[in-house]
Backbone bond lengths (Angstrom), bond angles and torsions (degrees), N, CA, C in turn:
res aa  C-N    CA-C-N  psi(-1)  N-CA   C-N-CA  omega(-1)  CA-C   N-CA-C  phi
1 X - - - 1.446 - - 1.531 111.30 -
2 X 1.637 118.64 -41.75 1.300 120.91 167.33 1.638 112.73 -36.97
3 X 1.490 87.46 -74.45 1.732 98.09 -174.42 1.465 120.01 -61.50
4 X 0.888 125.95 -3.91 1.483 132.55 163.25 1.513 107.97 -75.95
5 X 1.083 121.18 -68.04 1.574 129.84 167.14 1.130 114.43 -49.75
6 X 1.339 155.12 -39.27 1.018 162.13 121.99 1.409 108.35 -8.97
7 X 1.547 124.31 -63.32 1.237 133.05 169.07 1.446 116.85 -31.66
8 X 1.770 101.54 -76.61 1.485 122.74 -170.14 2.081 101.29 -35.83
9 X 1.564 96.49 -54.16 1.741 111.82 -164.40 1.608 104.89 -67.13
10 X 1.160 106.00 -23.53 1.629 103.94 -176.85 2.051 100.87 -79.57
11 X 0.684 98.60 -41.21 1.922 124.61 174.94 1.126 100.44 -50.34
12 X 1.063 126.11 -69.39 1.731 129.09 -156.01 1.506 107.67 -92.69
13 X 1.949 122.37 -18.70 1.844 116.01 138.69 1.008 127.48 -69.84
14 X 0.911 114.46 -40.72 1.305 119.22 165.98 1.488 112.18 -27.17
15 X 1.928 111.24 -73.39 1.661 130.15 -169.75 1.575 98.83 -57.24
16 X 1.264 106.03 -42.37 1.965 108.74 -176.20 1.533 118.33 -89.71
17 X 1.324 109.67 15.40 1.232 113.01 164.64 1.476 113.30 -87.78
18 X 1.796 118.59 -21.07 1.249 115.31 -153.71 1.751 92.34 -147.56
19 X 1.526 108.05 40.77 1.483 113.28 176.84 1.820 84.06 -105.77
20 X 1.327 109.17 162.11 1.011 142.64 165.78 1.886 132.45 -99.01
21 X 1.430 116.21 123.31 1.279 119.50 179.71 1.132 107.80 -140.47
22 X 1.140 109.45 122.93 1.569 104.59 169.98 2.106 124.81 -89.72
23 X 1.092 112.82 -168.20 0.782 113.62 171.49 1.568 115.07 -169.46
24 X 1.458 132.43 161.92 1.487 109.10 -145.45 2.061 96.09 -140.07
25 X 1.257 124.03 158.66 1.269 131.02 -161.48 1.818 92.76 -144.83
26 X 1.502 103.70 118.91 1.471 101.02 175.72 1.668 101.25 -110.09
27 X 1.610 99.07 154.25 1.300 116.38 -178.69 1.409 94.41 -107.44
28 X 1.569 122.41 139.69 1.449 144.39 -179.05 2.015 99.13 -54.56
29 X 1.213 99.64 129.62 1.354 104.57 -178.53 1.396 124.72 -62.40
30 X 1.333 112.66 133.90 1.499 125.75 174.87 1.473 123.67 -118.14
31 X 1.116 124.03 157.58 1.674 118.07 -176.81 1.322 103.36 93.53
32 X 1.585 96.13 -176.54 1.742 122.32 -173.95 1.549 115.91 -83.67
33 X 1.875 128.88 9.27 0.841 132.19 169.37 1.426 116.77 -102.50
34 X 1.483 97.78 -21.55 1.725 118.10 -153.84 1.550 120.39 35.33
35 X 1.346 105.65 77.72 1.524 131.14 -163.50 1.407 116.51 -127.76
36 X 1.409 118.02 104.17 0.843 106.65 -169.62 2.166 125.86 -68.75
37 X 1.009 114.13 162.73 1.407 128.60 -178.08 1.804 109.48 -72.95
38 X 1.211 121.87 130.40 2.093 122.03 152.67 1.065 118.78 -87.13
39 X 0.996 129.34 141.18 1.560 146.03 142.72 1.084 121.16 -107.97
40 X 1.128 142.74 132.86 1.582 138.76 -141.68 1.652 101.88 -151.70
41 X 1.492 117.27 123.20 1.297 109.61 -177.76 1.298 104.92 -174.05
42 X 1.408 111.90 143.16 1.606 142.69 -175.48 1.574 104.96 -24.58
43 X 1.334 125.25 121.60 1.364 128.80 -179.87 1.636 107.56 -71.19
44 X 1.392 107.56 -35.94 1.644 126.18 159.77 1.467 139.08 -57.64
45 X 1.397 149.33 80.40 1.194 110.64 -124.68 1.637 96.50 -99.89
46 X 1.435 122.68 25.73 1.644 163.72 159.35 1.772 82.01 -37.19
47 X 1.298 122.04 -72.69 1.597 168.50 -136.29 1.424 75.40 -59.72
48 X 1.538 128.71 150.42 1.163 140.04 112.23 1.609 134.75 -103.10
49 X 1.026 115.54 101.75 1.808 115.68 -158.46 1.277 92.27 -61.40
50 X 1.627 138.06 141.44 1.619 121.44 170.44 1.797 98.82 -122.62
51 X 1.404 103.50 -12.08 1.757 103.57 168.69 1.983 100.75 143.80
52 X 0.757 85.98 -164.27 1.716 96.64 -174.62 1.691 102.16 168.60
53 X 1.811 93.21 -158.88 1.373 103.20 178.58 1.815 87.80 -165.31
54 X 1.633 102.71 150.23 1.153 126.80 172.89 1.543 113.29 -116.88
55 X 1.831 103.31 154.38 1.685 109.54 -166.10 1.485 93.79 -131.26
56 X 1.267 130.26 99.90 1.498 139.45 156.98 1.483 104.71 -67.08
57 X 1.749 98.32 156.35 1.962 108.76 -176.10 1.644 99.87 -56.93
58 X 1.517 103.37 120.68 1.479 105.26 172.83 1.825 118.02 -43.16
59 X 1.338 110.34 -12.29 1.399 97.19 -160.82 1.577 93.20 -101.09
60 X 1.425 104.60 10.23 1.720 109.46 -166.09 1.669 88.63 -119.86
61 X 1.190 127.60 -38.35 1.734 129.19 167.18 1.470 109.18 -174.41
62 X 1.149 98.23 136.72 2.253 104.89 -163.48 1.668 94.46 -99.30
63 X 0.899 136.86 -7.46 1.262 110.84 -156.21 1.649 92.28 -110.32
64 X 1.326 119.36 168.34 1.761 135.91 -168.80 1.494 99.99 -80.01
65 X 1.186 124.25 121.26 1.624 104.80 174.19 1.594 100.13 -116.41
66 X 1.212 107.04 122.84 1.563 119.98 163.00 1.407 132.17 -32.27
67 X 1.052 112.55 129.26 1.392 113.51 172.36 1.798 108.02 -120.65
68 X 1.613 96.87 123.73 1.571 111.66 -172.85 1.620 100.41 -73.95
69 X 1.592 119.99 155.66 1.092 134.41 136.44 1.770 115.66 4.37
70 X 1.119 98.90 -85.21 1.823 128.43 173.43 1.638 93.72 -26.45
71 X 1.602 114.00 -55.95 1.451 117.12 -168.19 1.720 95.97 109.07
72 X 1.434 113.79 -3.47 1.703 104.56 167.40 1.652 119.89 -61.75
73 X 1.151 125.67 115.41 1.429 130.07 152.27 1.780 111.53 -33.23
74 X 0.855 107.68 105.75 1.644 118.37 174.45 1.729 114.37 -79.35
75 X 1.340 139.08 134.02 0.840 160.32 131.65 1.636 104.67 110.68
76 X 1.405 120.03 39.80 1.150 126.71 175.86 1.395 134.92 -53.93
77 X 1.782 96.52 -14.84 1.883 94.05 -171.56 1.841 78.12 -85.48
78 X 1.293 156.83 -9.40 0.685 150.08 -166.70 1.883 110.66 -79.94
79 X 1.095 93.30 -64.76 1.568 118.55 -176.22 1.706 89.29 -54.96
80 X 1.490 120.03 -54.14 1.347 115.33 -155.68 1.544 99.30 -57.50
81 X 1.196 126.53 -39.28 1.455 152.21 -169.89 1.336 119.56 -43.37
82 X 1.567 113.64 -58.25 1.598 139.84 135.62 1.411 122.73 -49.20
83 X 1.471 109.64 -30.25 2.111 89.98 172.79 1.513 96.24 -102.75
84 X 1.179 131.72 11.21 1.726 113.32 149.81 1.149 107.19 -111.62
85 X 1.634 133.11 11.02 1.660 99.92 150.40 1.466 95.61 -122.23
86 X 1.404 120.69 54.11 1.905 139.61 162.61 1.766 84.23 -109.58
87 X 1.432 135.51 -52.93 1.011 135.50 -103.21 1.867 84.07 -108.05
88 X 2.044 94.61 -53.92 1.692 89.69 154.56 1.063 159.87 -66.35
89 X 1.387 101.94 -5.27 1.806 123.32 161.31 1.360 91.73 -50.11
90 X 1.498 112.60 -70.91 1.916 130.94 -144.59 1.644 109.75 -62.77
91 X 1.240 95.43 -40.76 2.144 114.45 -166.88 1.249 111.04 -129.84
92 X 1.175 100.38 121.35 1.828 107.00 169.64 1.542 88.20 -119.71
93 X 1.382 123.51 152.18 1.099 153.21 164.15 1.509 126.97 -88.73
94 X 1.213 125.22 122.67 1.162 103.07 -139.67 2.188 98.71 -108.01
95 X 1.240 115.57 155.18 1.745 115.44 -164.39 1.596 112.17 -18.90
96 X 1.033 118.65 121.92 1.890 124.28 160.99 1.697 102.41 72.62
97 X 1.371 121.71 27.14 1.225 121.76 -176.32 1.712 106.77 -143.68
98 X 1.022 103.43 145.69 1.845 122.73 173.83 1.069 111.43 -95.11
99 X 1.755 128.32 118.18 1.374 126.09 172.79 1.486 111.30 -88.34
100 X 1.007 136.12 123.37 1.777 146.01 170.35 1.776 93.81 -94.84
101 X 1.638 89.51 130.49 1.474 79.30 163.43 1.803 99.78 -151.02
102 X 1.405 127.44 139.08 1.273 109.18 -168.73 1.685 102.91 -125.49
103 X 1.277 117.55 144.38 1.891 130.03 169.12 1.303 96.90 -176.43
104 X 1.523 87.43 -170.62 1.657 112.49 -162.59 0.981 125.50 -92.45
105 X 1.382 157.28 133.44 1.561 146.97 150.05 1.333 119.16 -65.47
106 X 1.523 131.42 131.77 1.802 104.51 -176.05 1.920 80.23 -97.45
107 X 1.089 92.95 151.03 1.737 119.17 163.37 1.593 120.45 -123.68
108 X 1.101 123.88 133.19 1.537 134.70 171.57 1.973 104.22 -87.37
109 X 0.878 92.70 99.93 1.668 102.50 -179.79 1.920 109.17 -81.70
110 X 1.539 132.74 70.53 1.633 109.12 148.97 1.078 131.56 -30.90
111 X 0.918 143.18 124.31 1.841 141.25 159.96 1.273 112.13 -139.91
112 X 1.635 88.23 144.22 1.530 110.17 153.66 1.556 136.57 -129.98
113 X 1.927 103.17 134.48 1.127 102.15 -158.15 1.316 111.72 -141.47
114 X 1.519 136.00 162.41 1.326 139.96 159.28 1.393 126.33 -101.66
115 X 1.563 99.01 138.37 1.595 109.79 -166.44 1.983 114.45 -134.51
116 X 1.377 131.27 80.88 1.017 113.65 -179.72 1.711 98.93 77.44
117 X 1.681 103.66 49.25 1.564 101.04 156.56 1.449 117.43 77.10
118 X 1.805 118.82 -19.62 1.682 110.41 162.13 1.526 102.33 -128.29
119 X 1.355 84.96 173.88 1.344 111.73 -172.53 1.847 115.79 -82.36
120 X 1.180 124.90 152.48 1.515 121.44 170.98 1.737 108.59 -151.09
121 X 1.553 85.11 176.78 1.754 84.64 -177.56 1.360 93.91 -145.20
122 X 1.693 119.27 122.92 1.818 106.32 162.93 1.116 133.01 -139.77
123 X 1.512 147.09 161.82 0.967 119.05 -138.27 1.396 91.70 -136.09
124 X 1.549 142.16 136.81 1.579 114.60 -119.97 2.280 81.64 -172.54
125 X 1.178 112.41 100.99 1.492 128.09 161.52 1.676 96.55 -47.44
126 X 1.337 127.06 137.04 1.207 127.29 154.97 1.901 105.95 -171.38
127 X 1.456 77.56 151.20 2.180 82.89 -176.64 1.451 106.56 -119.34
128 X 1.639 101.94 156.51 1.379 116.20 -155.89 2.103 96.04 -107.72
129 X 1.237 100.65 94.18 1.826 81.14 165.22 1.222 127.63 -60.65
130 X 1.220 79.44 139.00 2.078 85.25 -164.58 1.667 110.42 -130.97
131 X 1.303 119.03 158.89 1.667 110.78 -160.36 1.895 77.51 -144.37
132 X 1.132 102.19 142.93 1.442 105.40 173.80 1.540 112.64 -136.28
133 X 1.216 101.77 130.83 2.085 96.18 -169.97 1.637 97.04 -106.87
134 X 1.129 125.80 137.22 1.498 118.93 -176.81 1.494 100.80 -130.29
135 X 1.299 128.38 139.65 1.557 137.30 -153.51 1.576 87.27 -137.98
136 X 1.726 102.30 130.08 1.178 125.06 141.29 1.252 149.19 -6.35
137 X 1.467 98.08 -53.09 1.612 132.33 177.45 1.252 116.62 -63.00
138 X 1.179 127.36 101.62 1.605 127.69 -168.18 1.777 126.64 -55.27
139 X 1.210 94.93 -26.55 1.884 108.35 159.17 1.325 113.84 -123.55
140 X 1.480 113.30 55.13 1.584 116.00 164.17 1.424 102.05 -131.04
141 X 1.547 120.72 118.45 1.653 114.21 -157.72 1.732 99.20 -83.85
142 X 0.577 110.95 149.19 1.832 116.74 168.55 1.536 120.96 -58.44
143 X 1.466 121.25 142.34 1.077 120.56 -162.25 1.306 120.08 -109.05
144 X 1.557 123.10 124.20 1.745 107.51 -169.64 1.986 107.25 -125.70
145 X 1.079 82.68 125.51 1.772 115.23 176.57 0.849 117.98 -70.38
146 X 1.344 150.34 145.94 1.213 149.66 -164.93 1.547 95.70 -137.95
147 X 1.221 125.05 132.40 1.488 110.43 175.41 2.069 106.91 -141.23
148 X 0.791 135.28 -22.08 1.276 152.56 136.71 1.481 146.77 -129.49
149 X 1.535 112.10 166.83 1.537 110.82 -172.06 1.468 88.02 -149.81
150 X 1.636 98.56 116.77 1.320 118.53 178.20 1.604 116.92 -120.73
151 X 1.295 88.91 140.28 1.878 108.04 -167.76 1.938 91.19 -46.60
152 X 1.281 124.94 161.18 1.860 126.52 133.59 1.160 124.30 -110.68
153 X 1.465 101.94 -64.39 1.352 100.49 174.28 2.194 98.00 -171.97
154 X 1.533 106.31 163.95 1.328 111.80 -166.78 1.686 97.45 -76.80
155 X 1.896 130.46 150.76 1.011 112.26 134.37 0.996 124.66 -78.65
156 X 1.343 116.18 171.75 1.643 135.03 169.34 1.607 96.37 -32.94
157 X 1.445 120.61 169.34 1.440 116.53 169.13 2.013 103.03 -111.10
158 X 0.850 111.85 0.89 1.649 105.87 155.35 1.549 126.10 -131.35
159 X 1.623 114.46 31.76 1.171 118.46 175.25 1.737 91.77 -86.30
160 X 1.425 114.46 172.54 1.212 105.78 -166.17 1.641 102.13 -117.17
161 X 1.443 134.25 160.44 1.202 108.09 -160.04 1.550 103.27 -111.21
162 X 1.531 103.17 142.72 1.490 123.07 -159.06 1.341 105.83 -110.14
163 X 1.603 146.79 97.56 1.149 141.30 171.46 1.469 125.27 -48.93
164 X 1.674 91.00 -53.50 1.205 106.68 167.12 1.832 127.06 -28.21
165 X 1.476 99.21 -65.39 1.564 97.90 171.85 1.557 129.07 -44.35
166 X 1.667 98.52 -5.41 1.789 104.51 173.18 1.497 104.41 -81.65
167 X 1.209 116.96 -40.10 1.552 114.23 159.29 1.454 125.15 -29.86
168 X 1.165 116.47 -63.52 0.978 136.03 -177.54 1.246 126.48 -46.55
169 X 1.559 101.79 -48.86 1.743 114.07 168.13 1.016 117.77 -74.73
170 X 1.990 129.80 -27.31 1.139 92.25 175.26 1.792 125.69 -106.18
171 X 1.637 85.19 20.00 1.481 101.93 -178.81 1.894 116.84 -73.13
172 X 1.275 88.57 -29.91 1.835 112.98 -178.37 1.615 101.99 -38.48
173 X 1.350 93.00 141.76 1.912 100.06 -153.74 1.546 67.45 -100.67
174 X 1.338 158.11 -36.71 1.203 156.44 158.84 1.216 117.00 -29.43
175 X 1.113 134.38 -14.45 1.524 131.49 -165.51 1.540 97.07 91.71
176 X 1.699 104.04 178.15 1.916 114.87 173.07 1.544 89.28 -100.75
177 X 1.430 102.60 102.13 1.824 107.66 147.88 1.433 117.61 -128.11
178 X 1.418 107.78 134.86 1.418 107.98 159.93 1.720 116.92 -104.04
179 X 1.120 121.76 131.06 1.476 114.27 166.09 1.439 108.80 -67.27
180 X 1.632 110.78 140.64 1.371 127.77 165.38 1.274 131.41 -100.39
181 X 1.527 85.67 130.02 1.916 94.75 -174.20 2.046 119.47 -43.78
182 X 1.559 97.72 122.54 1.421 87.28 -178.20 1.676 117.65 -80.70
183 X 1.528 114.87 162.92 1.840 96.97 -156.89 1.225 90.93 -78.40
């Protein structure tokens, strides 16, 4: 019974020695969205980030956006572009006043990374805090903040990845909750 338990605990450091989390660093917004920039990188510095790709709610932006080496989010004035006219569907601001409004984006994070000499790939639930400023001004686009990127939880490593289900969460007349695995 020892060595069995012993077993299980050696097994499951083993798996969390060489799981992956990222964690994310925004650069102050630039451009015609004023949106800020990600950088995304290993909370471990064990971790070698080698790149990936992230999947935002299609109805918030459909297309795959790259993730560099560096851990930079690639094509952001793009994405930013689509969550301020996602953002003006949701919030109008109402005469001589600024609407602030702040929540989460869920994102499906791919990655690939090195840990102790091999290679891995995982496929990893996580949400983007987001702050959105919406202006009055009929050609002044609204501005979205990025202020954290927090782990949820891992998928399976051969479930296949579903964007769609980002819909879903943030469609939930419930609010966006996920229950968390108890240890």
């Amino acid at each position: 019974m020892i060595a069995q338990s012993a077993y299980y605990q050696t097994r499951t450091q083993f798996r969390q020695d060489r799981q992956l989390v990222l964690e994310g660093a925004f650069v102050d917004p630039k451009g015609l969205y004023g949106c800020s920039t990600i950088q995304a990188s290993p909370i471990s510095k064990e971790f070698k980030f080698q790149g990936g790709t992230a999947y935002l709610p299609p109805q918030m932006y459909s297309q795959v956006v790259p993730i560099a080496n560096n851990g930079d989010f690639m094509h952001m004035g793009s994405v930013c572009g689509y969550l301020s006219k996602y953002t003006k569907t949701k919030v109008s601001a109402k005469k001589d006043n600024v609407t602030v409004g702040q929540g989460v984006i869920p994102l499906i994070i791919n990655s690939f990374y090195a840990v102790k000499g091999e290679s891995y790939t995982d496929t990893s639930l996580y949400v983007l805090d987001t702050m959105m400023i919406v202006y009055d001004k009929e050609y002044q686009e609204p501005q979205i903040l990025f202020s954290g990127l927090s782990f949820v939880q891992r998928l399976p490593p051969d479930a296949p990845i579903d964007p769609k289900a980002l819909d879903e969460l943030i469609n939930n007349p419930n609010g966006f909750t996920i229950k968390p695995k108890s240890p």
